[in-house]
Backbone as CSV, one residue per row, in Angstrom:
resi,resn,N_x,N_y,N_z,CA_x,CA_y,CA_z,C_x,C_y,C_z
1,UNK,71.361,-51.759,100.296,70.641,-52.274,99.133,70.247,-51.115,98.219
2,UNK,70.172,-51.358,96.719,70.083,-50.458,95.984,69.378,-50.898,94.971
3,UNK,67.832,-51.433,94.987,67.233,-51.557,93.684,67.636,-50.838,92.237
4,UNK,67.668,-51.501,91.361,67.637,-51.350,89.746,67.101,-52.215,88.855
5,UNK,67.029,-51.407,87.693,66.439,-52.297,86.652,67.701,-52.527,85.064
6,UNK,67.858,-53.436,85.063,68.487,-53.420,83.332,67.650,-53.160,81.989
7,UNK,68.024,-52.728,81.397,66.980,-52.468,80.109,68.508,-53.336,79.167
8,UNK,67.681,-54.030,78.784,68.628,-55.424,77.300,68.213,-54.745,76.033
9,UNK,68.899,-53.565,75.858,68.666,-53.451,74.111,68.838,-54.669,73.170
10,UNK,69.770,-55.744,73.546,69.441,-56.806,72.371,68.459,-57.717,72.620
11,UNK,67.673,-57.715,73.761,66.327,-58.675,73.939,64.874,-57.497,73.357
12,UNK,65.228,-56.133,74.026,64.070,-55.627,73.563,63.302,-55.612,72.215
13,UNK,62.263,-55.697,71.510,61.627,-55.806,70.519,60.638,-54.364,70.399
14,UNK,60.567,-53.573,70.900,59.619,-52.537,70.995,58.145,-52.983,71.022
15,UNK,58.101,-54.096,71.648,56.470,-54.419,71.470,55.312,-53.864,72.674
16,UNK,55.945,-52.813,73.495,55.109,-51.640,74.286,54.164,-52.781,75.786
17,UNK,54.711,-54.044,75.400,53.891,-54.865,76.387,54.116,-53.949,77.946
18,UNK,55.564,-53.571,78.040,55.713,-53.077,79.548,55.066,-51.668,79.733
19,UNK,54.878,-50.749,78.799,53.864,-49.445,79.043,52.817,-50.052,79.002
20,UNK,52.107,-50.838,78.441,50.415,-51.270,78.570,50.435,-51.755,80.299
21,UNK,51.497,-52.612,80.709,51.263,-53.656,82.342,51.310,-51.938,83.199
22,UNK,52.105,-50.997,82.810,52.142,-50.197,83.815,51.165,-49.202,83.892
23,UNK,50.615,-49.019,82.469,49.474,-48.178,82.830,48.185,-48.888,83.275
24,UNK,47.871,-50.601,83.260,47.380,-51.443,83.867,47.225,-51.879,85.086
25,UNK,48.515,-51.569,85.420,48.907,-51.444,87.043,48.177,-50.156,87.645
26,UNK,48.764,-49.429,87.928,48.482,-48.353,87.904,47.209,-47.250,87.701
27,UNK,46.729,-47.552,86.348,45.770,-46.619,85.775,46.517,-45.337,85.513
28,UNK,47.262,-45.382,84.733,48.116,-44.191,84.586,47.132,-43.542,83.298
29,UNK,46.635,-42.251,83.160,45.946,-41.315,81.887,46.480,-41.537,80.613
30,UNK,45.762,-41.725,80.200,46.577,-42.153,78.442,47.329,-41.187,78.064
31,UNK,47.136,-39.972,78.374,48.103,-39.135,78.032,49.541,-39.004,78.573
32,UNK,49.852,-39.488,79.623,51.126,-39.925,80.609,51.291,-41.116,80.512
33,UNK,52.475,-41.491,81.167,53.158,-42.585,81.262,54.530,-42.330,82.046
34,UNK,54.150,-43.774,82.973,55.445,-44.147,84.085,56.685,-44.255,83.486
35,UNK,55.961,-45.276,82.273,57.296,-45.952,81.140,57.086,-45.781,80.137
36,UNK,57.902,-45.616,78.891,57.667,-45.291,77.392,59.110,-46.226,76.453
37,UNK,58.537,-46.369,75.484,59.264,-47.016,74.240,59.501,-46.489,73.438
38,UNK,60.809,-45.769,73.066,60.570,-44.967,71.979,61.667,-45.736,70.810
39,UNK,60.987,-45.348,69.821,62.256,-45.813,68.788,63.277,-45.432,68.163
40,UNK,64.543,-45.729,67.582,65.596,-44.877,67.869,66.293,-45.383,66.309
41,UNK,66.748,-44.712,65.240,67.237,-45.323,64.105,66.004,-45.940,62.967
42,UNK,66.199,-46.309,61.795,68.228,-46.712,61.579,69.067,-45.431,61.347
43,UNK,69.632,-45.083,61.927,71.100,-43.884,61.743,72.099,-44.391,61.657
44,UNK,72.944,-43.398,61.007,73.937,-43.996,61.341,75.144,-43.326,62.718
45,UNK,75.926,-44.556,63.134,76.877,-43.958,63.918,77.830,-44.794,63.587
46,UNK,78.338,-43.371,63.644,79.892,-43.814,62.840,79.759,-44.453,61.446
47,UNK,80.339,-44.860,61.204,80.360,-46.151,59.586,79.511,-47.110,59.783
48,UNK,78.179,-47.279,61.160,77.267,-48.297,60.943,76.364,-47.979,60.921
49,UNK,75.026,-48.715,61.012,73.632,-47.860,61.306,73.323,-49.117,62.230
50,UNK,72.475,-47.933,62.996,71.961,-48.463,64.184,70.231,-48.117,64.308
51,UNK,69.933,-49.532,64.765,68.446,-49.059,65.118,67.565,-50.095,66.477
52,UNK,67.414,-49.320,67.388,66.527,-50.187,68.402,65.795,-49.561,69.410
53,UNK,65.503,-49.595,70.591,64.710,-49.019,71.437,65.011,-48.064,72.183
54,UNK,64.057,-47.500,72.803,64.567,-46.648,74.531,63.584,-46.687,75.367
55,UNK,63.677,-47.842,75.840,62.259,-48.227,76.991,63.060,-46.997,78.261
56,UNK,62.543,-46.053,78.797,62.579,-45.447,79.569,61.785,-45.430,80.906
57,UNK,62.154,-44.821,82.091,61.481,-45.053,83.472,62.253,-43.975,84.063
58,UNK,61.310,-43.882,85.555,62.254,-43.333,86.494,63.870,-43.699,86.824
59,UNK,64.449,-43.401,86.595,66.027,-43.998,87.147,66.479,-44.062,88.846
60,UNK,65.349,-43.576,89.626,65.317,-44.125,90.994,66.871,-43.515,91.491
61,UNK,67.207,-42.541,90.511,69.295,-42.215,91.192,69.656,-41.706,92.770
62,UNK,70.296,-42.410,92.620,71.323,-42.774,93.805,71.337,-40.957,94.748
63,UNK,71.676,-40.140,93.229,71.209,-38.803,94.306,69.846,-37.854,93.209
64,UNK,69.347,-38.311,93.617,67.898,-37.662,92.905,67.671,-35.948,92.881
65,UNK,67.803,-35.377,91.695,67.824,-33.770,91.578,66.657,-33.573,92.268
66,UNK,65.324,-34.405,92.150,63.796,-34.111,92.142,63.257,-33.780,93.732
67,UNK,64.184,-34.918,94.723,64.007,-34.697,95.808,63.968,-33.686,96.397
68,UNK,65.394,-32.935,96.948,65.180,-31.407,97.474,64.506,-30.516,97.007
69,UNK,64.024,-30.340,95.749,63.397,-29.285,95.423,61.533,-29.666,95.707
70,UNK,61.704,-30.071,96.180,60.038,-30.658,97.016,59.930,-29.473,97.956
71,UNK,58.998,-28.807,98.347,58.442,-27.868,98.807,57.357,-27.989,99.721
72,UNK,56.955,-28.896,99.886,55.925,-29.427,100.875,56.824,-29.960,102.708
73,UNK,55.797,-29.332,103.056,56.255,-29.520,104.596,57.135,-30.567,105.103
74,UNK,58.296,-30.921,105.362,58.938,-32.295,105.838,58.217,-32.431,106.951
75,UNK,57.946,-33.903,107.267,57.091,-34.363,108.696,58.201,-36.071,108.516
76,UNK,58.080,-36.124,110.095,58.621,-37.520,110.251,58.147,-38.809,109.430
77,UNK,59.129,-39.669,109.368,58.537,-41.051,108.986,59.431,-42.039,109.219
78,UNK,59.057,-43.413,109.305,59.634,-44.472,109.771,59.598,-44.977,108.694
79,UNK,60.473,-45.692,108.630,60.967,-46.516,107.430,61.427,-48.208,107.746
80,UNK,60.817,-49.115,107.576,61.059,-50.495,107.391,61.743,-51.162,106.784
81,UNK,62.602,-52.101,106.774,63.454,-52.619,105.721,62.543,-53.978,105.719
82,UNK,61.812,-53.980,104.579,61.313,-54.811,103.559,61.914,-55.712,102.927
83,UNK,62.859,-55.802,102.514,63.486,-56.783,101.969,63.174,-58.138,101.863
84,UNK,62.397,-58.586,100.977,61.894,-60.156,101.153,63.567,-61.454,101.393
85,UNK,63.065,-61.720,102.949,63.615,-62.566,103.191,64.944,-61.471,104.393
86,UNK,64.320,-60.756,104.645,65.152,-60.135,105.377,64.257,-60.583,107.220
87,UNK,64.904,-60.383,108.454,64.907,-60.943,109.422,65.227,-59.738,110.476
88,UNK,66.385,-58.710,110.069,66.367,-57.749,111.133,64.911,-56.972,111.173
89,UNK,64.349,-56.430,110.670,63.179,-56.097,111.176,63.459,-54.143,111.237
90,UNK,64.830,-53.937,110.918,65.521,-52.837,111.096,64.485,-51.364,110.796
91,UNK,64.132,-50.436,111.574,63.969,-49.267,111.398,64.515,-47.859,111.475
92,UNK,63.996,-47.048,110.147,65.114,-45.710,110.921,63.712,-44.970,110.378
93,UNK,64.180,-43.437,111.488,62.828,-42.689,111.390,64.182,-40.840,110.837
94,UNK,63.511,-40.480,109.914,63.614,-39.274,109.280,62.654,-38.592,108.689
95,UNK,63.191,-37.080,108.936,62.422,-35.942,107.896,62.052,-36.001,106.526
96,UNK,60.851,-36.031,105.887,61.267,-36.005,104.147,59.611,-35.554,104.073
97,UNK,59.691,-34.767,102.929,59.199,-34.058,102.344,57.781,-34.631,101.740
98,UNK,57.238,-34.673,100.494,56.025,-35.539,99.565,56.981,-36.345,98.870
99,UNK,58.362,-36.255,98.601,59.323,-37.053,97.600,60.269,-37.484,98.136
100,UNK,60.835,-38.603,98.675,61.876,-39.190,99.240,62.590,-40.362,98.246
101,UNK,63.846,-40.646,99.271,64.927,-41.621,98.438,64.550,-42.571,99.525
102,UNK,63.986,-43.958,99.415,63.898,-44.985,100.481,65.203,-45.362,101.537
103,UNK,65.775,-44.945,102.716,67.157,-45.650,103.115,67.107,-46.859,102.652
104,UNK,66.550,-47.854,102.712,66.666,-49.135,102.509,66.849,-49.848,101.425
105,UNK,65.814,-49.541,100.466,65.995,-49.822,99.114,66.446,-48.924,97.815
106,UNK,66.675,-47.921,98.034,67.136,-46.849,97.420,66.223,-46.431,96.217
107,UNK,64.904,-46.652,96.462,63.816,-46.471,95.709,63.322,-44.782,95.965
108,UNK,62.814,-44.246,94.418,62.334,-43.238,95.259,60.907,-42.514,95.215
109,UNK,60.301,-41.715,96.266,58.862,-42.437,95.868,57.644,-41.290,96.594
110,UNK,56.869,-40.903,96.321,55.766,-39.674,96.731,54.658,-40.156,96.943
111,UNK,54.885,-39.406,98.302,53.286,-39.262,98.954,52.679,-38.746,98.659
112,UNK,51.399,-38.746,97.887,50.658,-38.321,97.094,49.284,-37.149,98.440
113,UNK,49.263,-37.738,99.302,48.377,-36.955,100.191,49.185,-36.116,100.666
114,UNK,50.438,-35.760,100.888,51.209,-34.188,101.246,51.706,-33.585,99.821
115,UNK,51.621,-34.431,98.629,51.785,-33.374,97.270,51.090,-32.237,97.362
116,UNK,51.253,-31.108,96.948,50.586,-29.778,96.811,50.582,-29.625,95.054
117,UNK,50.965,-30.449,94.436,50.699,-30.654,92.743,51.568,-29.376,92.384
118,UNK,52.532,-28.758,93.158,52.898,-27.464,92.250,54.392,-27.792,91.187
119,UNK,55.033,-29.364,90.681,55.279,-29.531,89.890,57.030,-29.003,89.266
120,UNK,57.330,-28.855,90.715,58.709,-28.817,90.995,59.536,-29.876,90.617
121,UNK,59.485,-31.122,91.231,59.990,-32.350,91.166,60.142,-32.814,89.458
122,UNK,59.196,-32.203,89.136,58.565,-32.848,87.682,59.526,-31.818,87.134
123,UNK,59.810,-30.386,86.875,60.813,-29.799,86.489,61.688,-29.890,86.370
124,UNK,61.832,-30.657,88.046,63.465,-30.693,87.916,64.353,-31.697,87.489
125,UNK,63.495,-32.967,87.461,63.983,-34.169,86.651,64.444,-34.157,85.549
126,UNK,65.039,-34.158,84.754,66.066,-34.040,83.379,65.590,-35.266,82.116
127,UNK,65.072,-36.404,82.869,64.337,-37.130,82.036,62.759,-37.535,81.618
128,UNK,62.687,-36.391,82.111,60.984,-36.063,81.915,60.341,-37.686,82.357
129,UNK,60.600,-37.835,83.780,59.796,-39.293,83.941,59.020,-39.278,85.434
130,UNK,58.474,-37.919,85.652,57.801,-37.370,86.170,56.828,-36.225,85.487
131,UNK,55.358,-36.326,86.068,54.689,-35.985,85.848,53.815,-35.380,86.631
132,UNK,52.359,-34.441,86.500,51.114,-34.263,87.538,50.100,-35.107,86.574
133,UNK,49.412,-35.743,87.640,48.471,-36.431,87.075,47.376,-35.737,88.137
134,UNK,46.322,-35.181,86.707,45.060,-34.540,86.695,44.148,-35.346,86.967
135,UNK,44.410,-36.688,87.164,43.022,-37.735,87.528,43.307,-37.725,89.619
136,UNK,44.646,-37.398,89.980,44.718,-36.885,91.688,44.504,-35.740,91.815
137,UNK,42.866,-35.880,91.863,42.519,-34.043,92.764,42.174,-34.189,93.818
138,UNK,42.170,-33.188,94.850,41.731,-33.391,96.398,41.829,-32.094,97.116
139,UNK,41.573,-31.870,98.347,41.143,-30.665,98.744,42.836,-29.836,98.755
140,UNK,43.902,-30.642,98.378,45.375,-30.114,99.010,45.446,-29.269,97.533
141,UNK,45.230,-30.380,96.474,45.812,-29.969,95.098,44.569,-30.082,93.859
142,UNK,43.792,-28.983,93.124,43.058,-28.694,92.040,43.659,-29.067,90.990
143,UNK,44.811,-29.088,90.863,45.755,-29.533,89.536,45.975,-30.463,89.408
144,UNK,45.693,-32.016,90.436,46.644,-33.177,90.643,47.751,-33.364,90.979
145,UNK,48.549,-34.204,91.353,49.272,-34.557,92.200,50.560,-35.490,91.096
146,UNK,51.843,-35.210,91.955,52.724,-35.885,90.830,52.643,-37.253,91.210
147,UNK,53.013,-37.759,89.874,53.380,-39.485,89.635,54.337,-39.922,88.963
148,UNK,54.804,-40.985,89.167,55.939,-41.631,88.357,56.196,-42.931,88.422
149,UNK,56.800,-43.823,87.974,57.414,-45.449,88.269,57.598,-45.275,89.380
150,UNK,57.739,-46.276,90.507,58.219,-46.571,91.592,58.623,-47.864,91.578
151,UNK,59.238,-48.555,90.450,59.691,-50.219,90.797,58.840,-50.545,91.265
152,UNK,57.066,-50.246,91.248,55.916,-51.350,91.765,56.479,-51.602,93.355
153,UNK,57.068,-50.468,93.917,57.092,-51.145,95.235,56.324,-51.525,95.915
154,UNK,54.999,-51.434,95.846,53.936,-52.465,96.444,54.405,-53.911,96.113
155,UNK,54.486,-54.242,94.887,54.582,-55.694,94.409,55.939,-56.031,94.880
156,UNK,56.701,-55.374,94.727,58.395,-55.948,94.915,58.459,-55.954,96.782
157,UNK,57.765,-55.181,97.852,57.654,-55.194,98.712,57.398,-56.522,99.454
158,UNK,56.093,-57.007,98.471,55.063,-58.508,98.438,55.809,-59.635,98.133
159,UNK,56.975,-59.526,97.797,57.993,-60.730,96.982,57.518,-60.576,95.270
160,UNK,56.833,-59.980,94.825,57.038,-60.024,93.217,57.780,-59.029,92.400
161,UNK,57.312,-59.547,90.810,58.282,-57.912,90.320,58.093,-57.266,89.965
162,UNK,58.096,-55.775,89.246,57.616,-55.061,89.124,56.739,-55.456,87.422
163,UNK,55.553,-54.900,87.400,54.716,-55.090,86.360,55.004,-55.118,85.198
164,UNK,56.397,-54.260,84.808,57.079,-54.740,83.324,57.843,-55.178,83.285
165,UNK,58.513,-55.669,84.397,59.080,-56.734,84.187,58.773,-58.187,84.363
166,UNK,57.804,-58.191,85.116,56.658,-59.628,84.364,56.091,-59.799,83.397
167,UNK,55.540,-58.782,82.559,55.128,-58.808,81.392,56.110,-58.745,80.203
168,UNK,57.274,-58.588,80.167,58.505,-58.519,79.310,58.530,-59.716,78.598
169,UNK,58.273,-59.791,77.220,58.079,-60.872,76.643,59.204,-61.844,75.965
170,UNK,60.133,-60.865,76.154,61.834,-61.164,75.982,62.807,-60.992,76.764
171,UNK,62.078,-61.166,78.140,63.379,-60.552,78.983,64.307,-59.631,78.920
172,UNK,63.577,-59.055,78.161,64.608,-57.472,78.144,64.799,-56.221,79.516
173,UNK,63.755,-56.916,80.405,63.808,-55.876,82.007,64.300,-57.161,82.440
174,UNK,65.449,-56.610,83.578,65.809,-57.411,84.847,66.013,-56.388,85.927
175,UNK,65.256,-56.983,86.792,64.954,-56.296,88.050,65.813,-57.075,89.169
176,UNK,66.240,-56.027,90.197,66.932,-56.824,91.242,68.134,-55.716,91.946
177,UNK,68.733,-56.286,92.824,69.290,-55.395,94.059,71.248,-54.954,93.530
178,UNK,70.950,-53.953,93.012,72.884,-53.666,92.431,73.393,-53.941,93.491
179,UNK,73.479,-53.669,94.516,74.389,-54.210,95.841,74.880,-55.348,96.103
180,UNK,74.007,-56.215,95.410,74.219,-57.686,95.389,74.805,-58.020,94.319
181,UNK,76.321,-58.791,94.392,77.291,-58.298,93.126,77.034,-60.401,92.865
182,UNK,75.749,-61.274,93.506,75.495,-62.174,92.562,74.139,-61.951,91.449
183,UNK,73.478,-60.422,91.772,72.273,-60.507,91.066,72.485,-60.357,89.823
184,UNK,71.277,-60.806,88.971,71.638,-60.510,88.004,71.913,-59.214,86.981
185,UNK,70.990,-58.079,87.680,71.643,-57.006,87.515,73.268,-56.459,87.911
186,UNK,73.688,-56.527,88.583,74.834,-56.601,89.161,76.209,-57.213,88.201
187,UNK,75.620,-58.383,87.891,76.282,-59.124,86.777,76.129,-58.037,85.322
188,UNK,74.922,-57.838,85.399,74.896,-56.722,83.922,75.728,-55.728,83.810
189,UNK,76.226,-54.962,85.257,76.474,-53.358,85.440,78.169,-54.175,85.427
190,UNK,78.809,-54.777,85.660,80.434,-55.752,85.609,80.586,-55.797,84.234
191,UNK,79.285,-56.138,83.332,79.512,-56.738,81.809,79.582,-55.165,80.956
192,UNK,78.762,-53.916,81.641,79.320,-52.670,80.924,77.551,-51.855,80.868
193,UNK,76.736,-52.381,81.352,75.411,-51.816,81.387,75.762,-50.773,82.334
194,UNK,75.008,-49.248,81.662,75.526,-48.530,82.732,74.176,-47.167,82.652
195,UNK,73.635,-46.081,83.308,72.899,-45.213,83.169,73.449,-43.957,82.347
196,UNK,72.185,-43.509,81.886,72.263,-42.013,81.569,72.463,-40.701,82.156
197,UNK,73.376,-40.590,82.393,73.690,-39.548,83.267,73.534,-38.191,82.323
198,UNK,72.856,-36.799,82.941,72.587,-35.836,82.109,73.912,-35.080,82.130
199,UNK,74.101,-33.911,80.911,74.902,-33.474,80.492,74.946,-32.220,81.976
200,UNK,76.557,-32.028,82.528,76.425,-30.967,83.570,76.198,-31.681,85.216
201,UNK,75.956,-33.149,85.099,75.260,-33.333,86.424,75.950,-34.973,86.197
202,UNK,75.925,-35.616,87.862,76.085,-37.174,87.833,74.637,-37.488,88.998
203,UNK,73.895,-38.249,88.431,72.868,-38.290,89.846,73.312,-39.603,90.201
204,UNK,73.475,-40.815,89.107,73.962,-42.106,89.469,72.345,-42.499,89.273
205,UNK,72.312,-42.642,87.902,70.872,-43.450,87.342,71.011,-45.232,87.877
206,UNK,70.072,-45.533,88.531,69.693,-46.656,88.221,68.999,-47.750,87.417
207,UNK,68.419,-47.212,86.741,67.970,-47.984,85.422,68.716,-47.960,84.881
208,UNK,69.343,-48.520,84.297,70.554,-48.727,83.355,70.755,-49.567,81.923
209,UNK,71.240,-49.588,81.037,70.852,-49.695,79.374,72.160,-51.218,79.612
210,UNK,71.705,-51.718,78.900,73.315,-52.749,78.136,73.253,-53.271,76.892
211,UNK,73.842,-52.928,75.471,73.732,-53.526,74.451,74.779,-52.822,73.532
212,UNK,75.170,-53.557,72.220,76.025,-53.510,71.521,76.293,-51.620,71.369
213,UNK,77.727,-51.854,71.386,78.106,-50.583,71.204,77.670,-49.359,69.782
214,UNK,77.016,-49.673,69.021,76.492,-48.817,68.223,75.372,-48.774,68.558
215,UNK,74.359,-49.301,69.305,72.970,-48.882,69.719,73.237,-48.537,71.285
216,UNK,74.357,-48.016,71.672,74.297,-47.717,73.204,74.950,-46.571,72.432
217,UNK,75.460,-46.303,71.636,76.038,-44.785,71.141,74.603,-44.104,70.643
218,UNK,73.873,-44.821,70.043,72.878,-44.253,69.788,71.793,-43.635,70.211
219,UNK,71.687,-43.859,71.456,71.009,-44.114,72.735,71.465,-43.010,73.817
220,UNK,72.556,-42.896,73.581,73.171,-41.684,74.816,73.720,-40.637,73.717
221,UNK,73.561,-40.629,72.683,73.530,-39.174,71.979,72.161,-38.556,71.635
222,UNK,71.279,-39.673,71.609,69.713,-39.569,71.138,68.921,-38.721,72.551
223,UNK,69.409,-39.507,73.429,68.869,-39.503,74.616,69.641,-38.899,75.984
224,UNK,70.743,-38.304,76.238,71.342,-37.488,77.270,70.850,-36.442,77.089
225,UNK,70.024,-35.816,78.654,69.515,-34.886,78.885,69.952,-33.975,79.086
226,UNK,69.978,-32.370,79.564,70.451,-31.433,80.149,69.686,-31.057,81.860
227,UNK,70.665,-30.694,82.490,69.953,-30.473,83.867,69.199,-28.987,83.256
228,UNK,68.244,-29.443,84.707,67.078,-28.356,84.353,67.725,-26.517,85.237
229,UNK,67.316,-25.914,85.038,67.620,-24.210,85.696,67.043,-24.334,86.929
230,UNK,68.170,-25.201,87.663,67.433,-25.248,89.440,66.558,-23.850,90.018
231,UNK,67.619,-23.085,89.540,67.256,-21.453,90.032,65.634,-20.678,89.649
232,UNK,65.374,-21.456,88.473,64.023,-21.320,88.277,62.453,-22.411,88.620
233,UNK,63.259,-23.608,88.957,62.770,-24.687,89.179,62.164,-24.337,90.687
234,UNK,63.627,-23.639,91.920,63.043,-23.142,92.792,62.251,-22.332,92.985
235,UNK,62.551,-21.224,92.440,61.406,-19.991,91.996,59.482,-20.377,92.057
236,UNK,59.653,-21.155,90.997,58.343,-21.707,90.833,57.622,-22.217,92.319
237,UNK,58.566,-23.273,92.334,57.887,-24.000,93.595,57.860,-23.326,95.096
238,UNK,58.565,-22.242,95.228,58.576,-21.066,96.313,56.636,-20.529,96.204
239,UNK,57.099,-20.097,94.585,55.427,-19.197,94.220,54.378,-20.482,94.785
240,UNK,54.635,-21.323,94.006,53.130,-22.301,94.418,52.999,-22.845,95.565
241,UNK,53.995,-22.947,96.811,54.074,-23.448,98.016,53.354,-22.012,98.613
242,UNK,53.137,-20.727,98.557,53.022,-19.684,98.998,51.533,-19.950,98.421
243,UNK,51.235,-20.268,97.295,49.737,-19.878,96.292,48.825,-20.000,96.686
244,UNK,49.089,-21.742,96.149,48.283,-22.901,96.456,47.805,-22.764,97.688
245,UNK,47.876,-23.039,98.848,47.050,-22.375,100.282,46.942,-21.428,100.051
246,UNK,46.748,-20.499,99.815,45.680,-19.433,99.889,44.584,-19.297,98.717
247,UNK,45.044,-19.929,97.616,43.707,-20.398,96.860,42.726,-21.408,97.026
248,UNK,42.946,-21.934,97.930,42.310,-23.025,99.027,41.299,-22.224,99.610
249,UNK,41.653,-21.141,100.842,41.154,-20.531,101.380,40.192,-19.259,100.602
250,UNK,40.829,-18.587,99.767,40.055,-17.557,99.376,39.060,-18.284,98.507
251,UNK,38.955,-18.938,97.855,37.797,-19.806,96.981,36.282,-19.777,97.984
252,UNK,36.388,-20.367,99.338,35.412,-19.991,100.110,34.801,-18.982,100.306
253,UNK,35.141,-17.538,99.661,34.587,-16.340,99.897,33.739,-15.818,98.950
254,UNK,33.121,-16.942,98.251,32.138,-16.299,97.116,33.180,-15.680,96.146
255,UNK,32.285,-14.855,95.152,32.873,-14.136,93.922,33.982,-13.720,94.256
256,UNK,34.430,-12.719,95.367,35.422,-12.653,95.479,36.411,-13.265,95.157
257,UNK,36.211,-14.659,96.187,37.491,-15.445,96.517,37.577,-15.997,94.939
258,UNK,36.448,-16.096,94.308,36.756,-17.256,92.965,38.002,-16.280,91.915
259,UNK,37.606,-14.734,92.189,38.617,-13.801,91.304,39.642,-14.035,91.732
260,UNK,39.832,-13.848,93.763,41.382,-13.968,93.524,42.214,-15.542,93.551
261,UNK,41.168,-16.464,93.305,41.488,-17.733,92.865,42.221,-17.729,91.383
262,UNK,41.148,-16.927,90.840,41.575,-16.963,89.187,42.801,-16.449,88.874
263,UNK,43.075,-14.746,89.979,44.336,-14.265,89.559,45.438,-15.211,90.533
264,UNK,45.516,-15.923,91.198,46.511,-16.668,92.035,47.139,-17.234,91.147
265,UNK,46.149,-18.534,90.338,46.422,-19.377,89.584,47.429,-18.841,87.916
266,UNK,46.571,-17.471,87.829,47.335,-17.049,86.360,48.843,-16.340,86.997
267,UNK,48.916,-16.027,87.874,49.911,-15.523,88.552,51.326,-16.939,88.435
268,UNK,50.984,-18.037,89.154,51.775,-19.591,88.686,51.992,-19.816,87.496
269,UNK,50.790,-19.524,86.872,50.418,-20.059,85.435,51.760,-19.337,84.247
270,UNK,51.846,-17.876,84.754,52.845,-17.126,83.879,53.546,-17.364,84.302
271,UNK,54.137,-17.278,85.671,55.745,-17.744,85.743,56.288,-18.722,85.220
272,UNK,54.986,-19.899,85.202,56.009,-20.872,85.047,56.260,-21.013,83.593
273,UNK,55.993,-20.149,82.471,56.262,-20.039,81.419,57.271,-19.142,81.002
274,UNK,58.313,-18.511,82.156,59.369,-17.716,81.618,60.355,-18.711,81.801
């Protein structure tokens, strides 16, 4: 099974209903967002002009750049197949990190209590649909902890759907299992709906676009990303997996520790600006 979502450029209207349900859901900081609407045109392409949306999300891909470069301790976990209306009961137990790809549903999704907030994942994503959110602080992470869409897998877990796509006032989200070649996503991805794949890289996006060919040209010239400089992406998250605990610890030592708190942090702080 392989959850996805369709995005209907000819149903969408840009009316932002699905960023309001998700930061509703959620409580996502007004300054972030899981999901965004952006608007695109009128341009022209080619001899026409084109103008319509780019409701954006996590793309949940099939091979996720964001995953390996997670830096936090792998520890076991068991994994359930959820599937409403499923009967095997099936489990498998593997290694994974604060950021995993679900076996089951091919969702992908962070543990927010082994995040160390040092913002790797969020680098390395190409569609900027990861973030740190400064409202998760806790004794692991001073900076907050990353966030992103997860297909509401709480709700889709529960038998419902994910929050913008209940609130979609035109049916422009369809949610549902690509594996299943009667869903209706499935039916979309046959008719020519297909993901954004970044320039240099194939991850195999699952969110996926479908609409007339001058606003899907518009859309993947507007909007194809570039992969990010793994080589520095690692770098970073090496420094802050090393930092971060020990600015934990030295903070307890009075004045001291708060200086070499201060220089730890500016130490992250510059790298991650070359």
């Amino acid at each position: 099974m392989q959850y996805g979502m369709i995005i209907d450029l000819e149903r969408c209207v840009g009316c932002h209903a699905c960023t309001i349900a998700c930061k509703a859901e959620w409580e996502v900081p007004v300054d972030f967002y899981r999901n965004w609407v952006f608007r695109m045109g009128p341009s022209m392409v080619g001899d026409e002009i084109a103008s319509t949306y780019y409701p954006g999300l996590c793309n949940h891909c099939t091979d996720p750049v964001c995953v390996p470069e997670c830096p936090a301790d792998p520890e076991e976990m068991t994994f359930t197949n959820s599937k409403t209306g499923s009967k095997t009961g099936k489990t498998t137990t593997m290694e994974v990190a604060a950021t995993w790809k679900d076996p089951f549903d091919g969702t992908v999704q962070i543990d927010k209590n082994r995040c160390i907030g040092c913002g790797a994942c969020v680098d390395a994503c190409p569609y900027n649909a990861r973030y740190v959110n400064p409202a998760l602080v806790d004794d692991v992470s001073e900076d907050g902890k990353a966030d992103k869409c997860t297909y509401c897998k709480p709700r889709v877990d529960a038998g419902s759907e994910p929050a913008c796509v209940q609130t979609c006032i035109t049916g422009a989200r369809i949610f549902g299992d690509l594996d299943d070649p009667k869903s209706e996503v499935a039916k979309y991805v046959k008719n020519g709906a297909k993901g954004v794949e970044p320039n240099g890289g194939e991850l195999g996006p699952n969110s996926r676009y479908f609409g007339v060919k001058k606003d899907m040209d518009l859309l993947f010239s507007s909007h194809t990303p570039e992969l990010a400089d793994m080589g520095q992406v690692r770098r970073r998250a090496m420094l802050a997996s090393m930092v971060k605990p020990a600015m934990k610890k030295i903070r307890n030592l009075g004045l001291l520790g708060a200086v070499g708190a201060l220089l730890a942090k500016e130490l992250v702080d510059k790298d991650s600006k070359k």
